[in-house]
C-alpha positions as CSV (number, residue, x, y, z in Angstrom):
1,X,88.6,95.3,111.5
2,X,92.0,93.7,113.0
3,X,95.1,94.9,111.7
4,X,95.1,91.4,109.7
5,X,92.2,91.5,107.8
6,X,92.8,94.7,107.1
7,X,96.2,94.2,105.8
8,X,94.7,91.1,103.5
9,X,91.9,93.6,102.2
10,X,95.0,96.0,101.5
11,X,96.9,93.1,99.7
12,X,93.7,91.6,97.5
13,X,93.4,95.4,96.1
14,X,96.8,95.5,95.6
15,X,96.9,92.1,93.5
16,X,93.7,93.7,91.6
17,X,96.0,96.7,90.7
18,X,98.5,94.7,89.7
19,X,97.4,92.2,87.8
20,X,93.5,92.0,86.6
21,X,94.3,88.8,84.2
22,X,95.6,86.9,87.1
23,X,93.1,88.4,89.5
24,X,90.2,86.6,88.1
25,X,91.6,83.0,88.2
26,X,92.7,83.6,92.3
27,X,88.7,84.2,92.7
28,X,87.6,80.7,91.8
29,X,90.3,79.4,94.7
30,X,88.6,78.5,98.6
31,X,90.0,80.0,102.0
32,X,93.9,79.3,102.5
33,X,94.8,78.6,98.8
34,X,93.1,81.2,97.9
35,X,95.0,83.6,100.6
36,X,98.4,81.4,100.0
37,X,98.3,81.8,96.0
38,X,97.6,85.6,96.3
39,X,100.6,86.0,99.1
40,X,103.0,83.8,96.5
41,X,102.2,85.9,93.8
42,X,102.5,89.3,95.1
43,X,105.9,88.0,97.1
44,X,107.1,87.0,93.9
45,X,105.9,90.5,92.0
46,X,107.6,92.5,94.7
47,X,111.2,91.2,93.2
48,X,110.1,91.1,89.6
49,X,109.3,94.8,89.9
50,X,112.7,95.4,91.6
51,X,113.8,93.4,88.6
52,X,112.0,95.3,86.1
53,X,112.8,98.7,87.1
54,X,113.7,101.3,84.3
55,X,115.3,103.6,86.2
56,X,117.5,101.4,88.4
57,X,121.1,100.0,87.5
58,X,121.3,96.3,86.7
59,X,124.2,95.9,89.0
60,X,121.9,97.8,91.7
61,X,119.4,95.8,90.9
62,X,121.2,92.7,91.3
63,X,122.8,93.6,94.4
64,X,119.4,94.2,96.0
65,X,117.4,90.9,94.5
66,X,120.6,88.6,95.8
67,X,120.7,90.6,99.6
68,X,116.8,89.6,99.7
69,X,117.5,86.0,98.5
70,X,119.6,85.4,101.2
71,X,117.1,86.8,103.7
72,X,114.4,85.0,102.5
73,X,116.1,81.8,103.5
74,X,116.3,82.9,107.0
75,X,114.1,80.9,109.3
76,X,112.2,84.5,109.7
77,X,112.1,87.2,107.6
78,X,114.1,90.1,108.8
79,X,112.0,93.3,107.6
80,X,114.3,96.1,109.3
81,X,116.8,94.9,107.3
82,X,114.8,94.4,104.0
83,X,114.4,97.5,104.6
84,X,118.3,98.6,104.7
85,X,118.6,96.6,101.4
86,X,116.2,98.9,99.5
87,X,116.3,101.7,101.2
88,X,118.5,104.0,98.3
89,X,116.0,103.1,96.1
90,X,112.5,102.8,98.1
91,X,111.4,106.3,96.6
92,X,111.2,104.6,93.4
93,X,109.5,101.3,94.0
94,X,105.6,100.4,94.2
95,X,104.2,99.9,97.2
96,X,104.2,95.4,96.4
97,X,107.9,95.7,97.2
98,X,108.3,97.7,99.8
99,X,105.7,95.3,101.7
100,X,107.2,92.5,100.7
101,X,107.3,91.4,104.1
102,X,103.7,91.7,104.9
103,X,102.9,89.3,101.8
104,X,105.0,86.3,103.9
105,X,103.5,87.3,107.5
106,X,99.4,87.0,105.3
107,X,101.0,83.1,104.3
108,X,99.5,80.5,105.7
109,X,102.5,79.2,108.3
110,X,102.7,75.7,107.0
111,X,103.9,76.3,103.4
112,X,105.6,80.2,104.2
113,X,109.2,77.9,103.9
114,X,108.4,76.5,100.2
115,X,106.8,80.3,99.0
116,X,109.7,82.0,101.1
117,X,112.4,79.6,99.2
118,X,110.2,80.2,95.8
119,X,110.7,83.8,96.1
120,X,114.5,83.6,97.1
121,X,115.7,80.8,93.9
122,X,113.8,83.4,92.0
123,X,115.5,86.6,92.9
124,X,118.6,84.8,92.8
125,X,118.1,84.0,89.0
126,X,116.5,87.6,88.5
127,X,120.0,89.0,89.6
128,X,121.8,86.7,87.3
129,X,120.2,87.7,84.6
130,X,120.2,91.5,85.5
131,X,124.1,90.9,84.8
132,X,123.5,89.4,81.6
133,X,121.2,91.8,80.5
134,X,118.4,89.7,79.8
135,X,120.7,88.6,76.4
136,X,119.6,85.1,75.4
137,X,122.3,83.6,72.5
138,X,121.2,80.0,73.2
139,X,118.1,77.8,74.2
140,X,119.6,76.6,77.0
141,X,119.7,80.7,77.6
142,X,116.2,81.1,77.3
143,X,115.0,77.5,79.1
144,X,117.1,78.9,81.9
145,X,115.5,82.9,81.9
146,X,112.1,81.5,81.6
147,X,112.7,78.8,84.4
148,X,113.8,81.3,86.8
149,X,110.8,84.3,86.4
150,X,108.2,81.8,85.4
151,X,108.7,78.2,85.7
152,X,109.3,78.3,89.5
153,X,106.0,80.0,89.7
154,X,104.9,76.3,88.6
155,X,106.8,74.1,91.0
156,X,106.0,76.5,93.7
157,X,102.2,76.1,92.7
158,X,102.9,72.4,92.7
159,X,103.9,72.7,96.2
160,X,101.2,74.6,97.6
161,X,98.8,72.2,96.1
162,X,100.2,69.4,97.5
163,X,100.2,71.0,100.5
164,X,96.6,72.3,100.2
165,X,94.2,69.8,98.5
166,X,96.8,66.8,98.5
167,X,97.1,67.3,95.1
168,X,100.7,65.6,93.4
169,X,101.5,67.1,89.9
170,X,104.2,66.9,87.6
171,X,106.9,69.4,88.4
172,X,108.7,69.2,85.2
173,X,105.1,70.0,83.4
174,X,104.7,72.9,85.7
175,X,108.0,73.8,84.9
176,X,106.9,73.5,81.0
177,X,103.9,75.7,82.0
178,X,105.1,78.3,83.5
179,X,108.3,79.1,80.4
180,X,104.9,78.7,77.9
181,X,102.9,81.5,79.3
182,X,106.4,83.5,79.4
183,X,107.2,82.5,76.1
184,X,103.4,84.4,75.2
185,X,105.3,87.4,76.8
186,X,108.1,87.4,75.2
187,X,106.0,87.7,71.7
188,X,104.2,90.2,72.9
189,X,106.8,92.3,74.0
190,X,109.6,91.8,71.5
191,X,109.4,94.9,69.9
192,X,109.5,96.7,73.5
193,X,112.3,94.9,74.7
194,X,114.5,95.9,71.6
195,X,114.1,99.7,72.6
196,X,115.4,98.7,75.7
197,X,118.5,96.5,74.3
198,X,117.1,93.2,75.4
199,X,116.6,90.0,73.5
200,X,114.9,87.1,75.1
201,X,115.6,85.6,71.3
202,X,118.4,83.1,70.9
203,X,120.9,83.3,68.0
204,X,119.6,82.4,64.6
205,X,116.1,81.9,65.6
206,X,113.4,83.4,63.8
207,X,110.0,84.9,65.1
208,X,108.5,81.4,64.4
209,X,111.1,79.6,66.2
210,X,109.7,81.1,69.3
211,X,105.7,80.4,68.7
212,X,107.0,76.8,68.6
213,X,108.9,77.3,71.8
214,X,105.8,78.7,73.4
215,X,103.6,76.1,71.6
216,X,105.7,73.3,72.9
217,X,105.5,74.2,76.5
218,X,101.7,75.3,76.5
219,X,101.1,71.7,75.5
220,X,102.8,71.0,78.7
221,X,100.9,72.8,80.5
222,X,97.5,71.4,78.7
223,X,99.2,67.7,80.1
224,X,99.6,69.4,83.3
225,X,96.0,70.4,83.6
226,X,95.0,67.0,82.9
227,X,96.3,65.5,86.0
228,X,94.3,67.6,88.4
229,X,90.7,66.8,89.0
230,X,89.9,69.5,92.0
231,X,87.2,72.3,90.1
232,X,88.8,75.4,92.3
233,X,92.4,74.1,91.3
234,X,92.1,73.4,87.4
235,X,89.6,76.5,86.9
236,X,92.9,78.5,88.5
237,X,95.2,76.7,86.4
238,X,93.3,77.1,83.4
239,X,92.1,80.5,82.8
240,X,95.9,81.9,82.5
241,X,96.3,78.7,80.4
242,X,93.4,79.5,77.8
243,X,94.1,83.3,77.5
244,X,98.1,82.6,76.8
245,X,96.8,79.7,73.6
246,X,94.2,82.5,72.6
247,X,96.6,85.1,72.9
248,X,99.2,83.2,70.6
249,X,96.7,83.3,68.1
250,X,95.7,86.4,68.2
251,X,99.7,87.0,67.4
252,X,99.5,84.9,64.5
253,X,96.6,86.8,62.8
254,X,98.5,90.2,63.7
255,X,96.7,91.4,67.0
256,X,98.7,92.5,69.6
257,X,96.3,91.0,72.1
258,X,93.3,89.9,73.2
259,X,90.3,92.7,73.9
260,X,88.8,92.8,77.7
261,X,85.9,91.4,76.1
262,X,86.8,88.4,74.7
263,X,89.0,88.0,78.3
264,X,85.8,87.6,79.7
265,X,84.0,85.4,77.1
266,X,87.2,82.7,77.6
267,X,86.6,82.7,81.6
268,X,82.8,82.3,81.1
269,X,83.1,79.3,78.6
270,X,85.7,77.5,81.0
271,X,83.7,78.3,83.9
272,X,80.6,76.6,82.0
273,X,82.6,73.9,80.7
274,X,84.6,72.9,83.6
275,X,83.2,70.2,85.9
């Protein structure tokens, strides 16, 4: 096995590990969008979990996700000194971060720019908001949170499938899609993220407020769907799409979240119903 497939085995376990609900949509891609989505996501998962990090300073962390914005805009990626920007705290992160620079060497040359510059707007709004706190008071708060950890993953989506299947979409309804499936997120984690002092709510909104915000933008995201006829593209787009409107009403009815099962019923009736 060369050292490349062998690192792209490594990474497709990795993104398994990581994330099982947005492993099974990556399956239904072909060839280099398939290798180019999965090298996206786990480029962009290697900041989020610096981002994330309980036991790492916010100021720490935002120190480290702006040093690796700047790199990531550097015609090449300079891994000795990614490697120098982490290294006080590579004890403590997963193994997605520390190869963060493996994930841009797997992507496919001709559209390693747009995922590199992806992955740096996004650390650079992940440190932002390290220094906030994660403290929404307004909607313009929470539009611009939820642009910067999940709407880019949209436009940057819209890029690669331009890129890949000659596909044009809408990059203020990928924008719309990506802050709805955080918005599901944010519901499902309120109660975890006031133990922690953080509140993704803005002032004098109620619970409610916030299944319309994450209503409004799914719908988005449905209008998004609509405009791309490829099977392997719109099955990708939407499984995650499906299980965040299922999810949501789960919520409503008092579940936390959907069972494994009925995960799998939802991919098997899209995959049956999409032509």
């Amino acid at each position: 096995m060369t050292d490349t497939k062998k690192m792209y085995k490594e990474a497709m376990a990795i993104l398994k590990a990581t994330s099982r609900t947005f492993f099974i949509p990556i399956t239904f891609l072909e060839k280099d969008l398939k290798t180019t989505v999965a090298m996206a996501y786990l480029c962009m998962r290697a900041i989020d979990e610096i981002e994330d990090h309980e036991e790492i300073e916010n100021e720490a962390k935002a120190q480290m996700l702006d040093a690796t914005a700047a790199l990531l805009l550097q015609p090449s990626f300079d891994e000795q000194a990614y490697e120098a920007v982490i290294q006080d705290y590579r004890h403590l992160l997963p193994e997605v971060s520390l190869r963060l620079n493996d994930w841009l060497a797997l992507t496919p040359e001709g559209i390693r720019p747009e995922v590199a510059a992806s992955t740096s707007e996004m650390a650079s709004g992940m440190a932002k908001w390290a220094r906030k706190n994660w403290i929404c008071k307004t909607k313009e708060d929470l539009d611009d949170y939820t642009y910067y950890v999940a709407g880019l993953v949209g436009t940057m989506l819209s890029d690669i499938w331009l890129w890949g299947a000659g596909i044009e979409t809408d990059r203020d309804l990928a924008i719309g899609y990506g802050r709805g499936l955080q918005a599901v997120n944010i519901l499902r984690n309120q109660d975890e993220d006031a133990e922690r002092g953080v509140s993704f709510m803005p002032e004098g909104w109620t619970r409610d407020d916030l299944f319309a915000y994450a209503e409004e933008n799914l719908a988005k995201g449905d209008a998004y769907n609509r405009s791309i006829k490829k099977r392997s593209i719109l099955m990708f787009c939407k499984i995650p799409l499906a299980l965040a409107h299922k999810t949501l009403d789960a919520m409503k009815k008092g579940h936390e979240k959907m069972s494994r099962q009925e995960v799998e019923q939802t991919v098997a009736a899209l995959d049956e119903s999409t032509k």
